[in-house]
TIZA-462576 format. One record per atom (N, C-alpha, C): residue in one letter; x, y, z. Coordinates in steps of 0.05 Angstrom, whole numbers, padded with zeros to 5 digits, always signed. Layout:
AXYZ
...
This chain:
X-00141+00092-00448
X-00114+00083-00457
X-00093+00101-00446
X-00073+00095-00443
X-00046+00107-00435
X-00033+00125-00452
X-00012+00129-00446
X+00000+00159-00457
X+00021+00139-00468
X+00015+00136-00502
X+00033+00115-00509
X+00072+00128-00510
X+00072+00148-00505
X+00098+00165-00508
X+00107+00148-00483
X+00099+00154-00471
X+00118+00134-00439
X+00126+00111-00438
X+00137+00103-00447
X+00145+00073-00455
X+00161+00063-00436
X+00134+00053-00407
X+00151+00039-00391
X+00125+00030-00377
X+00136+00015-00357
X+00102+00019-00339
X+00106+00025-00319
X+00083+00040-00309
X+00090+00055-00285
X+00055+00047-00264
X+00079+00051-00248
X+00059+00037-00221
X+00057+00053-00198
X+00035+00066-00189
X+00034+00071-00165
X+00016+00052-00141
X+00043+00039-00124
X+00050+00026-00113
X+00025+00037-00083
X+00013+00053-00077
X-00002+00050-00055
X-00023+00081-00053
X-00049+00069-00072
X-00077+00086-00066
X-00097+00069-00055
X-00124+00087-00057
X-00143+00079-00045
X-00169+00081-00072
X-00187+00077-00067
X-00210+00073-00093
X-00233+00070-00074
X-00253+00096-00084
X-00277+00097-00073
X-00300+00095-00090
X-00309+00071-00095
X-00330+00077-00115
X-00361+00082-00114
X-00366+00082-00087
X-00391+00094-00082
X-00386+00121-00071
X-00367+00136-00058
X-00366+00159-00045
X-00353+00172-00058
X-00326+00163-00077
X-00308+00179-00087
X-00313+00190-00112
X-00281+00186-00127
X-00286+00181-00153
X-00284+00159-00166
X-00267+00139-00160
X-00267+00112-00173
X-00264+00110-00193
X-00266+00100-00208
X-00258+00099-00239
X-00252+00117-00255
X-00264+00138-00241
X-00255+00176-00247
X-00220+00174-00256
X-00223+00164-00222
X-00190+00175-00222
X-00175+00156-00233
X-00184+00125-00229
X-00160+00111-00252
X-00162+00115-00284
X-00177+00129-00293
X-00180+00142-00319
X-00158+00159-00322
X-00163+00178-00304
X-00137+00202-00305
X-00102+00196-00299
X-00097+00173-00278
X-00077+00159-00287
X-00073+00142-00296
X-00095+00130-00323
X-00079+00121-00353
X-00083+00138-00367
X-00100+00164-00367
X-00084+00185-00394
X-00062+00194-00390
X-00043+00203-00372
X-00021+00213-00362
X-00001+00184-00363
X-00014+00164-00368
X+00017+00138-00379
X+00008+00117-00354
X-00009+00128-00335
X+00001+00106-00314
X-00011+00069-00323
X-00003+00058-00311
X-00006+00026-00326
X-00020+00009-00307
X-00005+00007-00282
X-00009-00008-00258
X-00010+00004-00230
X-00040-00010-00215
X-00038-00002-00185
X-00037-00022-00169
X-00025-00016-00141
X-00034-00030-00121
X-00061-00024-00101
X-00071-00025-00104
X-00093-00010-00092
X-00099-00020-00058
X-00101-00007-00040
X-00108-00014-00015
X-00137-00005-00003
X-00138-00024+00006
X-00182-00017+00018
X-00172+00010+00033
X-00193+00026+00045
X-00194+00048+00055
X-00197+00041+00089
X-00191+00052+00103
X-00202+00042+00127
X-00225+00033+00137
X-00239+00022+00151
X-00255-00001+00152
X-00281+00029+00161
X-00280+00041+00176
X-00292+00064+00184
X-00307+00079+00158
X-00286+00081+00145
X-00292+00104+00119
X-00315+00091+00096
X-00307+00058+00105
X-00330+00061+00081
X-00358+00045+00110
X-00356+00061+00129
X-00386+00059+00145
X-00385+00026+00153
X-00359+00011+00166
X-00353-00008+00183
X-00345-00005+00198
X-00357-00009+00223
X-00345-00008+00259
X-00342-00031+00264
X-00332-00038+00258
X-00317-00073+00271
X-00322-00076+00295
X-00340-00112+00294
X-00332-00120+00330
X-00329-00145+00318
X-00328-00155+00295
X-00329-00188+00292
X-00304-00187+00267
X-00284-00198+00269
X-00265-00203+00250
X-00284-00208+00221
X-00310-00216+00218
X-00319-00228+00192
X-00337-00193+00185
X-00327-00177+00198
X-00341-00154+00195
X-00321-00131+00176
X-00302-00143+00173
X-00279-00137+00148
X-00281-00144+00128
X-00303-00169+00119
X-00297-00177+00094
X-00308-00161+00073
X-00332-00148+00085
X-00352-00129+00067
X-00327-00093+00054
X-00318-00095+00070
X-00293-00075+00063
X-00273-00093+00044
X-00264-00116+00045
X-00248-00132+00027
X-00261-00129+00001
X-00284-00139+00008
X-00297-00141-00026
X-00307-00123-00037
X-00310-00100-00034
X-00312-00075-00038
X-00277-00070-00057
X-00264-00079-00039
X-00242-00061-00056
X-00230-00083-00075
X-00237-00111-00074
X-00225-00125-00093
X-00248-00122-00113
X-00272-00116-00114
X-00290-00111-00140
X-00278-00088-00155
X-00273-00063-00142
X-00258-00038-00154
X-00239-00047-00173
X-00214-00064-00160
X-00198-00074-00174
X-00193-00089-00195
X-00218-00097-00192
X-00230-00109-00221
X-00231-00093-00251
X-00249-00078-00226
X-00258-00054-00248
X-00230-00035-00262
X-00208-00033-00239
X-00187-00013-00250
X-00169-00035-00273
X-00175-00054-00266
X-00147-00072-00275
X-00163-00067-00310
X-00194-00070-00307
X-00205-00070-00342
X-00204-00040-00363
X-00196-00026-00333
X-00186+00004-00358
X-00157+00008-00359
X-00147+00001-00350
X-00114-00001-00354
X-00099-00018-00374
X-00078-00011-00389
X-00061-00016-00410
X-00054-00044-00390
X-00045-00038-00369
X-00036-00051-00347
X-00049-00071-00333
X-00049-00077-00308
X-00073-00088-00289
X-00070-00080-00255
X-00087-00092-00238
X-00092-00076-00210
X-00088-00099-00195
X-00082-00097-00175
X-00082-00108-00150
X-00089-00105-00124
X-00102-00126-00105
X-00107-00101-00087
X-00081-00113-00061
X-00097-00087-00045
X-00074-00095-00016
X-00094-00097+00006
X-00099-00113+00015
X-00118-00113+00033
X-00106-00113+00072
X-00119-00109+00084
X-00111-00104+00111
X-00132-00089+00128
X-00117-00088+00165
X-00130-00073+00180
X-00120-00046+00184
X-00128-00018+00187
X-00111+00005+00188
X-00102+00006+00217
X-00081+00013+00221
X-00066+00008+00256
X-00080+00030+00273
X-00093+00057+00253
X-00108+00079+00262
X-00136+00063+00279
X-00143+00036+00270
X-00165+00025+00285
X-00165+00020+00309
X-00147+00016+00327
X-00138+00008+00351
X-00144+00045+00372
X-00146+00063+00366
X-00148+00080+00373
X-00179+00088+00368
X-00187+00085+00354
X-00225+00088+00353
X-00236+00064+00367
X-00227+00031+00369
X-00245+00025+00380
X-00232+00023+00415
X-00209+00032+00428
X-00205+00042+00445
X-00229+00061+00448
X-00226+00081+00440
X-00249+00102+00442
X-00278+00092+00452
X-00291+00060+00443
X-00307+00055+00435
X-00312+00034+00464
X-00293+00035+00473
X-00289+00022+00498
X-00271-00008+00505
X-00268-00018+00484
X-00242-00034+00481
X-00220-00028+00500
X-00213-00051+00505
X-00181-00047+00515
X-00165-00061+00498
X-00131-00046+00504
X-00121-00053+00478
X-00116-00081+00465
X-00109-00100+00487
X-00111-00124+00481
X-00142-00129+00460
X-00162-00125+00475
X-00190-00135+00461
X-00189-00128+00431
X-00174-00099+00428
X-00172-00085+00399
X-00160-00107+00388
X-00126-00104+00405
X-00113-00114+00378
X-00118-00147+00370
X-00136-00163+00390
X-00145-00186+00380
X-00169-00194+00356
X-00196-00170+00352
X-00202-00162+00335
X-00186-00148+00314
X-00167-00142+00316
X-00145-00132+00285
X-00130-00156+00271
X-00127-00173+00291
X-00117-00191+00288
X-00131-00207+00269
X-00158-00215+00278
X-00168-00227+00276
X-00182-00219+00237
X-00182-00183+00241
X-00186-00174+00212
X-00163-00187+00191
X-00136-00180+00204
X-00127-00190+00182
X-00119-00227+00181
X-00124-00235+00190
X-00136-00260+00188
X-00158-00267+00164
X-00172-00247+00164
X-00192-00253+00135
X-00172-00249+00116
X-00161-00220+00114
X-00150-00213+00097
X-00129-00235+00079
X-00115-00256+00095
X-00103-00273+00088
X-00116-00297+00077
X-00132-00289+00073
X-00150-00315+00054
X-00147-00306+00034
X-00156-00277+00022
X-00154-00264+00005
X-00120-00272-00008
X-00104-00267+00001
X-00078-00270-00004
X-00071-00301-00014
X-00072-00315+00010
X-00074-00350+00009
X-00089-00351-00020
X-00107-00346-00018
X-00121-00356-00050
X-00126-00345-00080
X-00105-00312-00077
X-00112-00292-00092
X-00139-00284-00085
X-00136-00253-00093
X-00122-00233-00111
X-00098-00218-00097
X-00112-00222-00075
X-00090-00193-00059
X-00061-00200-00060
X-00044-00187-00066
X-00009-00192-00068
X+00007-00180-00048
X-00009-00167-00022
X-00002-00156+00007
X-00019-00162+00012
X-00021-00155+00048
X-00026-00148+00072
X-00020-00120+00071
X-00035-00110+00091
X-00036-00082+00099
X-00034-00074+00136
X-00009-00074+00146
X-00016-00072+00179
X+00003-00051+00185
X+00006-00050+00210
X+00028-00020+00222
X+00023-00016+00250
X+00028+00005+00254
X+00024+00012+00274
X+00026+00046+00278
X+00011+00055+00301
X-00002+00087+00295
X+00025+00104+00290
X+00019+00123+00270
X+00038+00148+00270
X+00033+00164+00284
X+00019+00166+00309
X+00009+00194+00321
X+00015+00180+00353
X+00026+00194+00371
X+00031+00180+00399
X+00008+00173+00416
X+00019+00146+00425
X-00008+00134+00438
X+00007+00120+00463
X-00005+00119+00480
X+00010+00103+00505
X+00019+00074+00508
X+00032+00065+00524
X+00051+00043+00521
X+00036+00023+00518
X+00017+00015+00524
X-00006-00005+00521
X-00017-00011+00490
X-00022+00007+00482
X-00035+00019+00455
X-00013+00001+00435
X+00015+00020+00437
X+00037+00017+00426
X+00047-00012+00421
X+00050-00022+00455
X+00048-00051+00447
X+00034-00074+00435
X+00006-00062+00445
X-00019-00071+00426
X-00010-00075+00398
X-00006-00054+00386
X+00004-00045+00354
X+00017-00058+00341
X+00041-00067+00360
X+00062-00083+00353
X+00060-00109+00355
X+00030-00121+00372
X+00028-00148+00367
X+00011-00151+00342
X-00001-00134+00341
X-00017-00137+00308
X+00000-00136+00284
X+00019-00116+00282
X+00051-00115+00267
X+00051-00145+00263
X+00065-00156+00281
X+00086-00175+00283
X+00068-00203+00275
X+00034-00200+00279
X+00020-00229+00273
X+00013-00213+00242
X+00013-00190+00221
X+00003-00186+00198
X+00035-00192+00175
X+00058-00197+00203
X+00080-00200+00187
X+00074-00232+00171
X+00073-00253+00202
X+00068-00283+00212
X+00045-00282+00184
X+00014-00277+00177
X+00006-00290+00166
X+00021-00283+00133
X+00031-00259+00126
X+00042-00252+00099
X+00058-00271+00090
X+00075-00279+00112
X+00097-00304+00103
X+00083-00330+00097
X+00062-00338+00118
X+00039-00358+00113
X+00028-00362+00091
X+00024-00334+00072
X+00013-00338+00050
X+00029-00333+00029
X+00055-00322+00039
X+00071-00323+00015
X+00063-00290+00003
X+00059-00272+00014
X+00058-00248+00008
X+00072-00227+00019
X+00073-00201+00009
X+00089-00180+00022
X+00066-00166+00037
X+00083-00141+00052
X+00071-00134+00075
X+00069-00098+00067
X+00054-00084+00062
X+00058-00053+00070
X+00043-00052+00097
X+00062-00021+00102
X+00063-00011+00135
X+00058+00021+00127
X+00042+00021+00153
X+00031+00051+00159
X+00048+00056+00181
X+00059+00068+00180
X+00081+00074+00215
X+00079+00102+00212
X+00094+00099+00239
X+00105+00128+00250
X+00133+00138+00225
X+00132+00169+00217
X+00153+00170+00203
X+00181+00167+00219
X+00201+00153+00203
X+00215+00141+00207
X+00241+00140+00178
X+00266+00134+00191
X+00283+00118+00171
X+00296+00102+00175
X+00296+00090+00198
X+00298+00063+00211
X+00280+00046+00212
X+00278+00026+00201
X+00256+00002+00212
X+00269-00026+00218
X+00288-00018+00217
X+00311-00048+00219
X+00293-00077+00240
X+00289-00063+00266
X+00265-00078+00285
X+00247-00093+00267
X+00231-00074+00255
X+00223-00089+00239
X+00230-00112+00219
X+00249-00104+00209
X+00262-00125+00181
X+00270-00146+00203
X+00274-00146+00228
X+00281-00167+00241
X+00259-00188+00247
X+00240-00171+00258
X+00205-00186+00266
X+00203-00194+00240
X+00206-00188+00208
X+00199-00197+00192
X+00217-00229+00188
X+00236-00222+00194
X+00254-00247+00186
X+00252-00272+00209
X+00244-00267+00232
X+00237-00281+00246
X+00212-00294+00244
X+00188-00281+00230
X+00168-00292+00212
X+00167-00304+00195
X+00187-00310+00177
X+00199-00322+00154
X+00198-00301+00138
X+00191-00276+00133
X+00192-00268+00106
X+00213-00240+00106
X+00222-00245+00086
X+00239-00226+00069
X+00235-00196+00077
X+00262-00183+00093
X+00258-00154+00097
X+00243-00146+00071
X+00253-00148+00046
X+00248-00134+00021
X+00227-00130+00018
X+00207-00150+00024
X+00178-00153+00019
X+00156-00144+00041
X+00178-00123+00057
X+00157-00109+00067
X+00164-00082+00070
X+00142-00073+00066
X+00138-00036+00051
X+00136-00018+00074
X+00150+00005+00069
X+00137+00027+00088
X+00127+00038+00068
X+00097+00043+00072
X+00090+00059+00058
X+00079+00090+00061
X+00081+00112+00050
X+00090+00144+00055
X+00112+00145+00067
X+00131+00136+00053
X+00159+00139+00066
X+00177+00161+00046
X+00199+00172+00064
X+00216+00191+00040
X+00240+00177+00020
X+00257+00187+00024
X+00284+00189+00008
X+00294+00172+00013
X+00302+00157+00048
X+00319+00142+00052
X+00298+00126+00085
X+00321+00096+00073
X+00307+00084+00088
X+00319+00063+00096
X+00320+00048+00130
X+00336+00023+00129
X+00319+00004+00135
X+00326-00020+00131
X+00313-00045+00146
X+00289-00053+00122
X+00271-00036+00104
X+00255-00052+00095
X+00250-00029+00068
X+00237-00038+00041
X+00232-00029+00023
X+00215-00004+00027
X+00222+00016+00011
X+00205+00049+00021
X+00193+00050-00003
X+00166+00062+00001
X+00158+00059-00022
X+00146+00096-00015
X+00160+00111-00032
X+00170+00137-00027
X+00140+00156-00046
X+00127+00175-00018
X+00119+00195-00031
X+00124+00213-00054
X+00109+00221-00075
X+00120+00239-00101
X+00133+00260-00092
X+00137+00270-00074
X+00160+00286-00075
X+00180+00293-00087
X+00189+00308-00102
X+00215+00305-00112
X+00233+00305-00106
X+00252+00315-00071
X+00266+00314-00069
X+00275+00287-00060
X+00250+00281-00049
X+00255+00249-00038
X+00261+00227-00065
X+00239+00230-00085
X+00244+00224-00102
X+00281+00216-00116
X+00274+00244-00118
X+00322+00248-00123
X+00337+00233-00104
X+00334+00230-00077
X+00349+00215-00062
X+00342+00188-00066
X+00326+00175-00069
X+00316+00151-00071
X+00335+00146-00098
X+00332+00164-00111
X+00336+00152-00145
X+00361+00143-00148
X+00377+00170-00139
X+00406+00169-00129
X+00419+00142-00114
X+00400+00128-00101
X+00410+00103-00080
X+00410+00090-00093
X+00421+00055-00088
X+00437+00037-00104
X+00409+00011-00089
X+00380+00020-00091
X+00370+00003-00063
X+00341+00005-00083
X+00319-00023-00073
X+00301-00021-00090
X+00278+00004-00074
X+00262+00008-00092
X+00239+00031-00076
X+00217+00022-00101
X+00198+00042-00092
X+00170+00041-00105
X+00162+00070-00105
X+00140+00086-00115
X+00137+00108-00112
X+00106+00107-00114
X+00086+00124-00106
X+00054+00122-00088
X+00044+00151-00085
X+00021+00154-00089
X+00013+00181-00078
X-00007+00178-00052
X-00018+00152-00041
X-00028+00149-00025
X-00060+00165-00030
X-00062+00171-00060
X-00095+00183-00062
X-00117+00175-00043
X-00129+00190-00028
X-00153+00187+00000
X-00175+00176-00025
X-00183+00192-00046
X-00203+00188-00063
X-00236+00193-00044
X-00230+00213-00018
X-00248+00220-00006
X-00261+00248-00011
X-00285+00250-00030
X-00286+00289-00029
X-00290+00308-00013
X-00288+00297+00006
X-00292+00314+00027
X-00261+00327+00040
X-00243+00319+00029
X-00210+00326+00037
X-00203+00315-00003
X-00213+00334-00023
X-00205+00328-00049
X-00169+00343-00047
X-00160+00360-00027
X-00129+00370-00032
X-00117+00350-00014
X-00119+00336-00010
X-00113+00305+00009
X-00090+00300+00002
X-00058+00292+00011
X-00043+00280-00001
X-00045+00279-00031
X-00038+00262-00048
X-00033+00275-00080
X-00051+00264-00095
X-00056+00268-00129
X-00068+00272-00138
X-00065+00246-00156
X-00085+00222-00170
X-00074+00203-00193
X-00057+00207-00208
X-00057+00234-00221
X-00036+00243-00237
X-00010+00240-00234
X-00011+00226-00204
X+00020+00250-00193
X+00048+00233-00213
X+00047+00200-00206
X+00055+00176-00206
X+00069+00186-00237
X+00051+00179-00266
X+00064+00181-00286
X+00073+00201-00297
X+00060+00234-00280
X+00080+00259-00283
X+00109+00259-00275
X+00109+00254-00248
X+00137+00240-00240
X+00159+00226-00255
X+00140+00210-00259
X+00153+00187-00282
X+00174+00199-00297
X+00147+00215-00312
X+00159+00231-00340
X+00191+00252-00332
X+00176+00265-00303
X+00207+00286-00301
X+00230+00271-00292
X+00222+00245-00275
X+00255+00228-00274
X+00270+00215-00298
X+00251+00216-00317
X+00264+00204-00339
X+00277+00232-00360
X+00261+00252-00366
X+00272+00274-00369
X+00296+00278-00357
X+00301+00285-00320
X+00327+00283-00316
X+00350+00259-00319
X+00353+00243-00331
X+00360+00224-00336
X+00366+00197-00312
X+00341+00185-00305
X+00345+00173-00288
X+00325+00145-00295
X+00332+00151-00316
X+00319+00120-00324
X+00326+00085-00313
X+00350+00085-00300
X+00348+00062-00287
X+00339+00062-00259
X+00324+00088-00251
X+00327+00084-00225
X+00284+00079-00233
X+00279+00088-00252
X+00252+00093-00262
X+00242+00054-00277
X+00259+00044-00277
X+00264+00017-00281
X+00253-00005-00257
X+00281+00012-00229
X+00278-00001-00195
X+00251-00003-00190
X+00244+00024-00198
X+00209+00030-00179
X+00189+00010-00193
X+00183+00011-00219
X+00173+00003-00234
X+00171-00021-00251
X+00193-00036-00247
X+00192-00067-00264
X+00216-00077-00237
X+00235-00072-00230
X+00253-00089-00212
X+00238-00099-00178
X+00232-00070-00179
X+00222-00074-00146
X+00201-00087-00143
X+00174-00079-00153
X+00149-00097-00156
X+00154-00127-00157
X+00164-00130-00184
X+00176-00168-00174
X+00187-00179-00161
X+00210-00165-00145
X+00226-00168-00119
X+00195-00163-00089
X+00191-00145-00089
X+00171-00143-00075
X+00145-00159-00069
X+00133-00165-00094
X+00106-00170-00097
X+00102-00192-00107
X+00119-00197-00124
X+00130-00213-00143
X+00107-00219-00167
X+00108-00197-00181
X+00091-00189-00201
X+00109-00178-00221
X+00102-00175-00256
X+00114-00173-00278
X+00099-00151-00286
X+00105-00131-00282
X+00088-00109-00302
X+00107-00104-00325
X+00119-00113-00337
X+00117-00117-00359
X+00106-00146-00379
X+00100-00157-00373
X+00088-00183-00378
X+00057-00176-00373
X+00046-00161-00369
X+00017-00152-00357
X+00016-00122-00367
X+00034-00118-00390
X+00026-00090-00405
X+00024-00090-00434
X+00001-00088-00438
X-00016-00092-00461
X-00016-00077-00479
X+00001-00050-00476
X-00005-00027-00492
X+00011-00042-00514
């Protein structure tokens, strides 16, 4: 049960859930005693849980892996879970490695999230998950990246879903919000996710940070807030911790920033996702 003092619901908007390697249920325990309510949860990379992709139908066993989790988190939460399903843009560079060229990759990525949109098309999933690498890769690669981008935008709008993005850090994505709109769908409804304080072109869904945090809060613009938990023990000081989300919570509302603790948490999600966490909180 949740930390009934918090009287709001709070959502962290983009982890991961390992329930054979990690902690799994561990950790969504620990963010509903600290208040947390609602996740979005995203599969882990297709690698991590021991998938080398060569057949687009070689993603689904990673899909259902993380939409069973989500099952599982949505039944200990005040709240409920969601997942985000997708291909990681980091894949295009391993199976390069693997002897691929980039076209071949990004037509197998393609082709992953292609499953993934069934999932979406028919529930549960309420995103897509695509991007392109944050680490420099040559013009081929790059472009590669951006045709996988631009077809995980194409099926999101197909199914009527939003989009999170792994990119390069950035506070421009405007290009993007354009490829999105030319897809049919709504800059709003697509996420950068590990993004900071400020952001153009598409919804940021901002690391716990606090200073980023404060800038975000301070803006007149919707956001989300995420710790991006690995939930891998082998890197347990990994980016942040379950906890992080409804500790946060607690000190923006302490500093008095309760409508901006509103945006992240009940405005943006339905603008975004188009989900009711308050209508789906039970406490």
């Amino acid at each position: 049960m949740s930390d009934p003092d918090l009287d709001t619901p709070v959502l962290d908007d983009h982890l991961h859930l390992d329930p054979e390697h990690g902690r799994g249920l561990d950790a969504v325990e620990d963010f509903a005693r600290l208040g947390g309510t609602h996740l979005l949860v995203c599969n882990k990379p297709s690698w991590h849980l021991g998938v080398e992709a060569d057949d687009p139908e070689d993603f689904r066993a990673v899909f259902e892996t993380t939409v069973d989790v989500v099952e599982c988190a949505a039944d200990t939460l005040d709240g409920t879970a969601w997942p985000v399903l997708g291909v990681h843009p980091g894949l295009i560079s391993r199976l390069c490695d693997r002897g691929y060229d980039p076209e071949a990759a990004a037509d197998l990525m393609c082709g992953g999230l292609d499953v993934a949109a069934e999932y979406a098309a028919d529930g549960p999933a309420v995103a897509l998950k695509t991007g392109r690498p944050h680490y420099d890769v040559d013009d081929a690669v790059w472009d590669a990246s951006n045709a996988v981008l631009r077809h995980g935008l194409e099926r999101a709008a197909e199914a009527g879903v939003a989009v999170q993005l792994h990119t390069e850090a950035t506070e421009d994505l405007t290009e993007v919000a354009d490829w999105a709109e030319a897809a049919g769908l709504a800059p709003e409804r697509v996420v950068k996710h590990y993004a900071g304080g400020r952001l153009a072109g598409v919804t940021k869904s901002v690391m716990c940070h606090k200073d980023d945090l404060l800038e975000a809060a301070e803006r007149d613009a919707p956001f989300l807030m995420e710790t991006d938990f690995v939930d891998d023990p082998e890197r347990p000081g990994a980016v942040m911790g379950p906890k992080t989300v409804p500790r946060r919570v607690r000190w923006l509302l302490d500093e008095g920033h309760e409508d901006a603790v509103e945006r992240a948490h009940v405005e943006s999600p339905a603008r975004v996702y188009g989900v009711d966490t308050r209508a789906t909180l039970n406490r």
